[in-house]
KOLLODREN-478666 format. One record per residue (C-alpha): residue in three letters; x, y, z; residue number from 1. Coordinates in Angstrom, 1 decimal, padded with zeros to 4 digits. Last residue first. Example, Ala and Ser with C-alpha at 12.3 -4.5 7.8 and 13.67 -1.06 7.14 Angstrom:
<recs>
r|xx|yy|zz|k
SER|013.7|-001.1|007.1|2 .
ALA|012.3|-004.5|007.8|1 .
</recs>
This chain:
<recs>
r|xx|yy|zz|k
UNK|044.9|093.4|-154.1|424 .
UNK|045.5|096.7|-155.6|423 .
UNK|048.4|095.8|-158.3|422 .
UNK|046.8|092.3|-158.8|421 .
UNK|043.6|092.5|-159.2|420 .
UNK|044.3|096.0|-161.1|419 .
UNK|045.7|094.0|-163.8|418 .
UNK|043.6|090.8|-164.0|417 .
UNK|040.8|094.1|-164.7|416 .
UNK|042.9|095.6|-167.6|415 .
UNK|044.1|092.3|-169.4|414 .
UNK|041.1|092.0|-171.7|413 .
UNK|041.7|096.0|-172.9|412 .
UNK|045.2|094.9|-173.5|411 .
UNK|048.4|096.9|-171.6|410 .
UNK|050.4|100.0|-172.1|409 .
UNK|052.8|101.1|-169.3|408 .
UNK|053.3|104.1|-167.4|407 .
UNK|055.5|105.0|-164.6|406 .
UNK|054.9|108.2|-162.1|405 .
UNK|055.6|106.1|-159.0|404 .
UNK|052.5|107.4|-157.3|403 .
UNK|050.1|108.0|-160.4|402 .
UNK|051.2|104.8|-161.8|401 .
UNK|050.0|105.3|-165.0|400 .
UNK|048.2|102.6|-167.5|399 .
UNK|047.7|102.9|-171.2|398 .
UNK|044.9|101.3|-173.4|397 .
UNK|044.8|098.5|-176.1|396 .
UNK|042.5|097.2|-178.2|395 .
UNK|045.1|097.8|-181.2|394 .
UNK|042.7|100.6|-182.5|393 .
UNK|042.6|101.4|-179.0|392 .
UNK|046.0|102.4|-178.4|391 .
UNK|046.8|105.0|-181.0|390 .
UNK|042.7|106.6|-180.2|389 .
UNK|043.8|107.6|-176.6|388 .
UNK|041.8|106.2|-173.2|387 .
UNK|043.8|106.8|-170.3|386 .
UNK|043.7|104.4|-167.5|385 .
UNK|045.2|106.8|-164.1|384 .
UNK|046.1|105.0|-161.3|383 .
UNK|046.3|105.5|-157.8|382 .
UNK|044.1|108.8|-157.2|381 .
UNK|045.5|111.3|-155.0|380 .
UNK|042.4|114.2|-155.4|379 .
UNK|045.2|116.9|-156.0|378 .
UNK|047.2|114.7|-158.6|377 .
UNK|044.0|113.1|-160.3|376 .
UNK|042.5|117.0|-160.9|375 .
UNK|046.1|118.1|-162.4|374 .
UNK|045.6|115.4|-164.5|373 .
UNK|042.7|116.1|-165.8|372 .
UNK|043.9|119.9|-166.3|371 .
UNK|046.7|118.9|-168.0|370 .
UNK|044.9|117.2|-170.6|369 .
UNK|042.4|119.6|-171.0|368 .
UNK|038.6|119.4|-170.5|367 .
UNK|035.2|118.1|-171.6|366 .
UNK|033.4|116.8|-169.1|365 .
UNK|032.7|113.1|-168.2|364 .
UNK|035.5|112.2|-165.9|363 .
UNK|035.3|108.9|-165.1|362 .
UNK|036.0|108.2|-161.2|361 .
UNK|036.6|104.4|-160.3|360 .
UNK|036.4|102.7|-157.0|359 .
UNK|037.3|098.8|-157.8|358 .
UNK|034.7|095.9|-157.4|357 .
UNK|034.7|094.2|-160.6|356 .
UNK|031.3|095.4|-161.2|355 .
UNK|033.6|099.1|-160.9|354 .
UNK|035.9|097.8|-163.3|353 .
UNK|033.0|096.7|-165.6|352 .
UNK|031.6|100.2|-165.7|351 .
UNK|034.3|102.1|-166.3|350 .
UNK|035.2|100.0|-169.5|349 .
UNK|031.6|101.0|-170.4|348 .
UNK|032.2|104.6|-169.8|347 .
UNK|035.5|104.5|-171.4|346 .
UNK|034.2|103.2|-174.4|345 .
UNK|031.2|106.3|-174.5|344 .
UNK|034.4|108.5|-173.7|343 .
UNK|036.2|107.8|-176.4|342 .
UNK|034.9|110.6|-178.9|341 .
UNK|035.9|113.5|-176.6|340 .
UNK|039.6|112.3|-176.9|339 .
UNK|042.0|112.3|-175.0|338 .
UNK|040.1|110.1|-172.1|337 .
UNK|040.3|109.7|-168.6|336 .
UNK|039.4|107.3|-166.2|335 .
UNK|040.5|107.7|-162.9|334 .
UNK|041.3|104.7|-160.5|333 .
UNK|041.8|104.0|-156.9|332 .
UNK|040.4|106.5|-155.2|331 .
UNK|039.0|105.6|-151.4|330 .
UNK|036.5|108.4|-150.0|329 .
UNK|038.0|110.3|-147.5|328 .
UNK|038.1|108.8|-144.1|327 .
UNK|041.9|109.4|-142.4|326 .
UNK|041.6|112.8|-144.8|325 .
UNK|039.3|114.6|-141.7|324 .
UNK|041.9|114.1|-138.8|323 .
UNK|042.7|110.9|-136.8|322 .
UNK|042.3|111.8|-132.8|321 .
UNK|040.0|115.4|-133.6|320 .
UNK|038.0|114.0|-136.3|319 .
UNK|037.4|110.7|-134.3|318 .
UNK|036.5|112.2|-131.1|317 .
UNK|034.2|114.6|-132.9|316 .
UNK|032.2|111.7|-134.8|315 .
UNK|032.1|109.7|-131.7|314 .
UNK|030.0|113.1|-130.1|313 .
UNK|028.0|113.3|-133.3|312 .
UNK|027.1|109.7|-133.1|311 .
UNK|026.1|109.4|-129.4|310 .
UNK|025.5|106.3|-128.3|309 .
UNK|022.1|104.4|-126.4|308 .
UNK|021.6|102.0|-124.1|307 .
UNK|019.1|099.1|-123.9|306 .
UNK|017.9|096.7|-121.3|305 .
UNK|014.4|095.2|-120.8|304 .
UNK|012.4|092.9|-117.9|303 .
UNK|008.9|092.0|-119.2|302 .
UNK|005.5|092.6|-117.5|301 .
UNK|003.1|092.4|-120.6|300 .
UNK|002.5|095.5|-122.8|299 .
UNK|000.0|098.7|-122.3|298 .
UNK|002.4|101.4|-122.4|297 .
UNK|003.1|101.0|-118.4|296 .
UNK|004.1|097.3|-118.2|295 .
UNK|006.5|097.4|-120.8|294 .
UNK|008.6|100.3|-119.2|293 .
UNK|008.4|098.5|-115.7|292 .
UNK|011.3|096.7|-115.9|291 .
UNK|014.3|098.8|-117.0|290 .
UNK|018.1|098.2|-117.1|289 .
UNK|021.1|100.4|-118.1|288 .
UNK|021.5|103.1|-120.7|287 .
UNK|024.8|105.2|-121.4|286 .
UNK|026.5|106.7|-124.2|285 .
UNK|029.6|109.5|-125.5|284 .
UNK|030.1|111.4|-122.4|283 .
UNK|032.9|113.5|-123.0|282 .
UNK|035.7|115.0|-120.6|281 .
UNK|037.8|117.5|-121.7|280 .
UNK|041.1|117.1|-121.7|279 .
UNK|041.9|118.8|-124.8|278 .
UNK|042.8|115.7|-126.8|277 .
UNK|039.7|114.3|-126.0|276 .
UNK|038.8|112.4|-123.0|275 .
UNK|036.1|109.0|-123.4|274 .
UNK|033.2|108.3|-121.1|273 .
UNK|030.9|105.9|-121.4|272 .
UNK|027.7|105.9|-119.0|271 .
UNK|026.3|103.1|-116.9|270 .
UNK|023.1|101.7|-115.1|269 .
UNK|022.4|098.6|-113.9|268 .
UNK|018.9|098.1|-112.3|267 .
UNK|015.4|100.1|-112.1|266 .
UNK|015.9|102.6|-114.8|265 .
UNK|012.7|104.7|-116.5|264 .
UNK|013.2|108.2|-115.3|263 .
UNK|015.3|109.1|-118.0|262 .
UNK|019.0|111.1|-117.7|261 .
UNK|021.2|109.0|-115.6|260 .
UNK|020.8|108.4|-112.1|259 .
UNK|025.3|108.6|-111.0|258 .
UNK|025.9|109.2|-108.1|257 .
UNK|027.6|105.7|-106.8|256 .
UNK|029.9|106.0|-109.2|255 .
UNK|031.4|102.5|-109.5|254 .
UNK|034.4|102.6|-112.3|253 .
UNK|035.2|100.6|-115.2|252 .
UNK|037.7|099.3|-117.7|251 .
UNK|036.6|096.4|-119.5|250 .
UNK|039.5|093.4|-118.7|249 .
UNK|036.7|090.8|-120.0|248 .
UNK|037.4|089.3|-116.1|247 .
UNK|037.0|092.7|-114.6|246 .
UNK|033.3|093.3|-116.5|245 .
UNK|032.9|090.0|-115.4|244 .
UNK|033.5|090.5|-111.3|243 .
UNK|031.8|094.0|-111.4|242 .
UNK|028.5|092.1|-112.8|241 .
UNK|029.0|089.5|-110.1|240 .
UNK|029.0|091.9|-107.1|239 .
UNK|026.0|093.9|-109.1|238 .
UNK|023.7|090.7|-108.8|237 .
UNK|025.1|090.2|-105.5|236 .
UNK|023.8|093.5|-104.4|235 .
UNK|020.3|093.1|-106.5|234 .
UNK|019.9|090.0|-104.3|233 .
UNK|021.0|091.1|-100.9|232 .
UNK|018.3|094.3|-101.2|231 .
UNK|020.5|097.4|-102.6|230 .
UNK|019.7|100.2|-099.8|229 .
UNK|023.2|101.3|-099.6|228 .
UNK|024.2|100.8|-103.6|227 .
UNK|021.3|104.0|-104.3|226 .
UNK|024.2|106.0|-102.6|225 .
UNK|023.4|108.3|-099.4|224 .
UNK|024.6|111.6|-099.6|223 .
UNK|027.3|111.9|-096.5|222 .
UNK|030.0|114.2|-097.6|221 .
UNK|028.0|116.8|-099.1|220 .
UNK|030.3|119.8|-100.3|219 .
UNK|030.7|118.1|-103.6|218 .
UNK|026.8|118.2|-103.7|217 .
UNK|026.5|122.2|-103.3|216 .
UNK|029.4|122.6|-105.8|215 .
UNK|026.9|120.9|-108.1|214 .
UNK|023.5|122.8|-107.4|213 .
UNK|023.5|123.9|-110.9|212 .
UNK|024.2|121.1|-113.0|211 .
UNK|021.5|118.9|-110.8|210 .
UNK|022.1|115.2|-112.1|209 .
UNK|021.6|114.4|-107.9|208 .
UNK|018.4|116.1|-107.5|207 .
UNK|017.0|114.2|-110.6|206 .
UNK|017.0|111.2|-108.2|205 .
UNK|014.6|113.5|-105.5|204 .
UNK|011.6|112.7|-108.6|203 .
UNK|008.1|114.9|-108.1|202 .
UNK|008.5|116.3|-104.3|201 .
UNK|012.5|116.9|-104.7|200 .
UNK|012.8|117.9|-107.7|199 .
UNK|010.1|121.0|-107.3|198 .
UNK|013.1|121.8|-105.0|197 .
UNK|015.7|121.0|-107.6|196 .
UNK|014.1|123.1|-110.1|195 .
UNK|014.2|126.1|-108.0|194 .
UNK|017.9|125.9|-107.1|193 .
UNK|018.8|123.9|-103.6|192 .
UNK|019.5|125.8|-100.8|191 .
UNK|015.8|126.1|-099.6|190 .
UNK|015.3|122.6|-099.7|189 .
UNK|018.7|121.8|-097.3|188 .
UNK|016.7|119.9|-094.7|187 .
UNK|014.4|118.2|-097.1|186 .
UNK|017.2|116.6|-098.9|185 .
UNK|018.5|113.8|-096.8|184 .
UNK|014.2|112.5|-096.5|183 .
UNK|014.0|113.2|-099.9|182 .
UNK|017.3|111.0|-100.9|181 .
UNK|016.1|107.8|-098.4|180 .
UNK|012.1|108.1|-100.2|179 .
UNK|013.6|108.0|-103.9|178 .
UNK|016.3|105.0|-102.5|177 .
UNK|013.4|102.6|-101.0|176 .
UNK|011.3|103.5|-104.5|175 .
UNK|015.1|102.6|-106.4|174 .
UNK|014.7|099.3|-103.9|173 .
UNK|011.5|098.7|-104.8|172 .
UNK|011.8|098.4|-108.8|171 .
UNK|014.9|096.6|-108.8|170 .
UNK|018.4|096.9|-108.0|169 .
UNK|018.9|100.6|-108.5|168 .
UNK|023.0|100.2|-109.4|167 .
UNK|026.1|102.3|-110.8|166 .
UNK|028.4|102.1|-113.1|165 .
UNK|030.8|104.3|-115.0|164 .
UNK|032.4|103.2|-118.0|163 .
UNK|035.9|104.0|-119.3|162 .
UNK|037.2|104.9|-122.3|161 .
UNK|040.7|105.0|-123.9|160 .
UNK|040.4|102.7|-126.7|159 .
UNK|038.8|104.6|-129.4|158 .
UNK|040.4|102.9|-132.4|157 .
UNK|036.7|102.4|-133.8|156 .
UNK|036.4|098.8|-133.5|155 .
UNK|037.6|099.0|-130.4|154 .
UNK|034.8|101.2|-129.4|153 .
UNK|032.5|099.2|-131.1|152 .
UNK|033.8|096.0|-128.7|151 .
UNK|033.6|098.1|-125.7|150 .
UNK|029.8|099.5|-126.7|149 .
UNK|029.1|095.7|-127.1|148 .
UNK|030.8|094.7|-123.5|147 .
UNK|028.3|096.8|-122.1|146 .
UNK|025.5|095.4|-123.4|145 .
UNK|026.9|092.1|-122.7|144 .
UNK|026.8|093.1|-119.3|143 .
UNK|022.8|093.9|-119.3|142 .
UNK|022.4|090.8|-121.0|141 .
UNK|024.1|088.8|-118.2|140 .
UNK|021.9|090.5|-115.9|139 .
UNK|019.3|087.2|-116.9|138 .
UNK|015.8|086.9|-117.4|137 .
UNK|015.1|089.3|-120.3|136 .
UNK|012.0|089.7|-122.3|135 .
UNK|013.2|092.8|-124.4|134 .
UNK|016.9|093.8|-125.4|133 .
UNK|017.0|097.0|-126.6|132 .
UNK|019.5|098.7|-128.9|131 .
UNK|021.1|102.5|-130.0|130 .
UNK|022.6|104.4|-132.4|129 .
UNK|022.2|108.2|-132.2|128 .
UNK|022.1|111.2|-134.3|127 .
UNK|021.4|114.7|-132.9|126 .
UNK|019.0|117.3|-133.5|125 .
UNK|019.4|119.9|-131.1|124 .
UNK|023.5|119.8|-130.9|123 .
UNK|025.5|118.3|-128.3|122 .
UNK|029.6|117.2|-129.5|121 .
UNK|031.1|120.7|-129.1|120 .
UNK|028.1|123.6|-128.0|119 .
UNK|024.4|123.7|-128.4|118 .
UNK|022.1|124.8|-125.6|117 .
UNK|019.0|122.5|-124.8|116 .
UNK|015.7|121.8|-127.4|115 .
UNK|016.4|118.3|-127.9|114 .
UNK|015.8|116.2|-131.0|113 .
UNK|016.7|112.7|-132.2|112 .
UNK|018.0|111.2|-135.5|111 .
UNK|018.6|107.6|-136.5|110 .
UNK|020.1|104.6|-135.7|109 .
UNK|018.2|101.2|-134.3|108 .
UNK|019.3|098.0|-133.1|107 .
UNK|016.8|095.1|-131.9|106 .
UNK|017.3|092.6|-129.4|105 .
UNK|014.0|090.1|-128.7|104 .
UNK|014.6|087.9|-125.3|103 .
UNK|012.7|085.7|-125.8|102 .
UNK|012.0|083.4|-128.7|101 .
UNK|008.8|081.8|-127.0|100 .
UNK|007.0|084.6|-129.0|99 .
UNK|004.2|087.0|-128.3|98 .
UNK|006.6|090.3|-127.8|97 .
UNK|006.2|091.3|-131.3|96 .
UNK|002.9|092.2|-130.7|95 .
UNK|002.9|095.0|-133.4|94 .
UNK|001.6|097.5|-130.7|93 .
UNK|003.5|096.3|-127.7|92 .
UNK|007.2|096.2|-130.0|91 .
UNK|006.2|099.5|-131.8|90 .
UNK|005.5|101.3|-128.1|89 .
UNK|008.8|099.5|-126.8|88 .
UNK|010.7|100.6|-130.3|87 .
UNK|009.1|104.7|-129.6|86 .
UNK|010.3|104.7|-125.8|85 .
UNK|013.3|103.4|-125.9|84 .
UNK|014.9|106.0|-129.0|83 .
UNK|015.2|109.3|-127.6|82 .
UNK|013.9|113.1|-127.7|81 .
UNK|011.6|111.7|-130.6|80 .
UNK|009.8|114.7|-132.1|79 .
UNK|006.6|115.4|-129.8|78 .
UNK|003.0|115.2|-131.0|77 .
UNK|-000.3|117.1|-129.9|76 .
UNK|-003.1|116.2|-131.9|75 .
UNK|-005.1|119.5|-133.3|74 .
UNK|-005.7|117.7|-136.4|73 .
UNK|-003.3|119.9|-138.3|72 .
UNK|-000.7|118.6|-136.0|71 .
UNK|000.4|119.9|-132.4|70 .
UNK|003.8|120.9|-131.9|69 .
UNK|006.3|119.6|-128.7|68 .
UNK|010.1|119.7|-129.5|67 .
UNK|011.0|118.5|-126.7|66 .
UNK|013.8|120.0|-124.3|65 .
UNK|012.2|122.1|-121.2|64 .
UNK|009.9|119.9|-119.0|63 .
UNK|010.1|116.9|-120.8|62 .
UNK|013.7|116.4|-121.6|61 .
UNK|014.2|118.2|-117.7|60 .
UNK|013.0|114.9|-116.2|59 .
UNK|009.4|115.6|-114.0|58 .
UNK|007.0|114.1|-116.7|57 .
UNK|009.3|111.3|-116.3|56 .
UNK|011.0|109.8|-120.1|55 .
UNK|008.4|107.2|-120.2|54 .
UNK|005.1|109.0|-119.5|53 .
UNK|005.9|112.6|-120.9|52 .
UNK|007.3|110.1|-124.0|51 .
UNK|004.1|108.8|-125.2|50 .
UNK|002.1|111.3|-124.2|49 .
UNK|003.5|113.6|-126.3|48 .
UNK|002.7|111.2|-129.3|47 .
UNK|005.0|110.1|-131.4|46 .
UNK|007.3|111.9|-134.3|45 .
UNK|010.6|110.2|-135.5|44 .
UNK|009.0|107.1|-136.6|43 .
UNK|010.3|104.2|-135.8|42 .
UNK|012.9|102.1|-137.4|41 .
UNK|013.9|098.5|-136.0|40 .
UNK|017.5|096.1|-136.7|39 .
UNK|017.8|092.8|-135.7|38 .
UNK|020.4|092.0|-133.1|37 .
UNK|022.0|088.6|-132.9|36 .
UNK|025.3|090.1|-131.1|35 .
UNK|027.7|090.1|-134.1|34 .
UNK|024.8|091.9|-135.8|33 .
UNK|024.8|094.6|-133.5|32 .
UNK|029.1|094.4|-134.2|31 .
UNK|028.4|095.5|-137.8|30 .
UNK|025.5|097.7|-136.6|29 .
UNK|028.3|100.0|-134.6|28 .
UNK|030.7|099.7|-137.5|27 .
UNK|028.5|101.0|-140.2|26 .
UNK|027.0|103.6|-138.7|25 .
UNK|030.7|105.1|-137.3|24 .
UNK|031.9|104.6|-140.7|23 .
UNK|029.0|106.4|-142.0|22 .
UNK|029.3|109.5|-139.5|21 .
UNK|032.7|109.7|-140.8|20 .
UNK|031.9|109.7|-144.5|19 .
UNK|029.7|112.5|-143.6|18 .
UNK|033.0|114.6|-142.2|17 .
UNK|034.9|113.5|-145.4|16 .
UNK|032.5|114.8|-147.7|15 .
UNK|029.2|116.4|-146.5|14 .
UNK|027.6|116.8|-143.2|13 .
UNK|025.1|119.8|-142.4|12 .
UNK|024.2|119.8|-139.0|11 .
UNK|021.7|121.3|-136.3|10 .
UNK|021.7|123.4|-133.4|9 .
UNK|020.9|126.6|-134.8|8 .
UNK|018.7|126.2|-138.2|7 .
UNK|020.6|125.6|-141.2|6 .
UNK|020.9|129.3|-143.4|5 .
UNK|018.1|130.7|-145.9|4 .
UNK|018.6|133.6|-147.6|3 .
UNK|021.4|132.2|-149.1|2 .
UNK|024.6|134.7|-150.4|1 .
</recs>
């Protein structure tokens, strides 16, 4: 047995199960690209600072969940806890924002790290997809963000979701909504848990994402809701947000609760959730609108949006609606020879059927008959071409129809116009 095992919280993906996280890759920046997005990698270390000051020196992913280490140099660096803050700090520092082509929408997928508890669908490095759109004038980006994650969804054969919505308006109306929760919370301070009363001097919206003081919350009739102190514009703005998002039939619901996990959202904000087989509840994304993010790091004053999905919790869903087989790796053909000496003409016959754009498996080692085809039977292959000296000193080769168990003999020239049209 290995001395050395995965360390808690984290993955190992192989086979079927990796092929799943590639499908759900795939898809998600299939339908990016659909949208005009360009896709951006950062690096998945930064520095502290960088995220302490985006994600809200108050927000649990700072005060408990980063992996914090300082290098060699003695400079103190965080793994990524999420993806905004490291493409705004590339988008200020490569000047990427000095165009008239404005807004910019970039895609990125990659892996993030959180020191919390693992369990189904959470895990301490995790792999996410996300985009932002920078230099927007218009909520209609921040609903075509949404009806993105709807179209991926769809894409995927996850079609029972729903999102949650909710609304800061701008800037002074979530400041307006920070002073209206302190003021209602100050009263009960000494029922909340100790980090919701250090909650309520730093950030009072964390209050409200409190796991612990939840019963305490559903007891609360009267919390006030950031939609109550919505200035007329940001209302009408969310008015006609509800009215598309009904119009594109995407089903969603107003939770006037809901703050979301970063500290940098001044407008829209939403979560996806989807219900497993079990019951339970999963929330597989979010994101929403922020407008001072640029400002902050040093950039000029522009309006963003961006949300982010969870891969591993997609990946769950998927395993658990369609099973692990749904995404093994196609196998059409298997190339087999009887003959040791054959194999360097069934390499090269290989080769061109796989230029012709079929999935083909040569075996290379040296074993039985039987146990070749033993090999195709349990890995269902389609056909079998079977190299045998008889048939190629006429420069021909024999077929088998692993399925129907039929076998014919054919040309070498008339193999690939063959498989175009039995696997077309």
């Amino acid at each position: 047995m290995s001395n050395y095992i995965r360390p808690r919280g984290t993955l190992d993906l192989y086979e079927n199960q990796a092929q799943i996280y590639q499908t759900i890759i795939q898809t998600c920046q299939k339908i990016a690209q659909l949208y005009g997005y360009q896709m951006i990698q950062t690096p998945m270390f930064e520095s502290t600072t960088l995220f302490s000051r985006t994600t809200g020196e108050s927000s649990d992913i700072v005060t408990k969940e980063m992996y914090q280490f300082l290098d060699k140099g003695g400079r103190d660096f965080s793994l990524r806890p999420e993806g905004t803050a490291g493409v705004i700090r590339a988008v200020i520092e490569n000047k990427l924002y000095a165009t008239r082509d404005l807004p910019l929408k970039y895609d990125y997928v990659g892996s993030f790290f959180r020191y919390e508890r693992p369990q189904a669908g959470r895990y301490r490095e995790f792999m996410q997809f996300g985009v932002e759109v920078i230099g927007t004038r218009s909520y209609l980006d921040d609903v075509e963000t949404i009806l993105m994650i709807s179209d991926i969804l769809k894409e995927l054969h996850l079609d029972q979701y729903v999102v949650k919505i909710n609304s800061f308006g701008n800037a002074s109306c979530r400041k307006q909504y920070r002073d209206v929760l302190k003021d209602y919370f100050l009263p009960f301070q000494n029922q909340l848990c100790e980090d919701c009363q250090k909650r309520l001097q730093t950030n009072p919206l964390r209050i409200l994402d409190c796991k612990v003081d939840k019963d305490f919350f559903l007891k609360q009739k009267d919390i006030p809701t950031a939609l109550s102190v919505l200035d007329e514009s940001s209302s009408q703005i969310f008015e006609e947000t509800k009215k598309i998002l009904k119009a594109q039939q995407i089903p969603f619901v107003v939770d006037s609760q809901l703050v979301r996990g970063l500290d940098y959202y001044t407008g829209l904000i939403f979560e996806i959730e989807i219900q497993g087989k079990d019951g339970k509840v999963y929330t597989i994304g979010g994101g929403g609108h922020y407008s001072d993010l640029m400002k902050e790091l040093g950039g000029p004053d522009l309006e963003c949006v961006g949300f982010g999905l969870g891969i591993n919790r997609l990946a769950l869903l998927l395993e658990e609606k369609f099973g692990l087989e749904a995404y093994a790796l196609k196998k059409e053909i298997y190339v087999l020879t009887l003959d040791d000496s054959l194999k360097s003409i069934a390499m090269q016959w290989s080769h061109q059927l796989r230029q012709a754009g079929f999935y083909v498996t040569m075996e290379t080692q040296h074993k039985s008959v039987s146990s070749m085809f033993k090999y195709a039977a349990k890995h269902q292959f389609h056909y079998a071409v079977i190299f045998g000296e008889d048939e190629l000193k006429n420069q021909q080769v024999a077929i088998k129809d692993l399925k129907l168990q039929k076998q014919e003999v054919i040309s070498l020239d008339e193999m690939i116009p063959y498989f175009k049209e039995v696997l077309k």
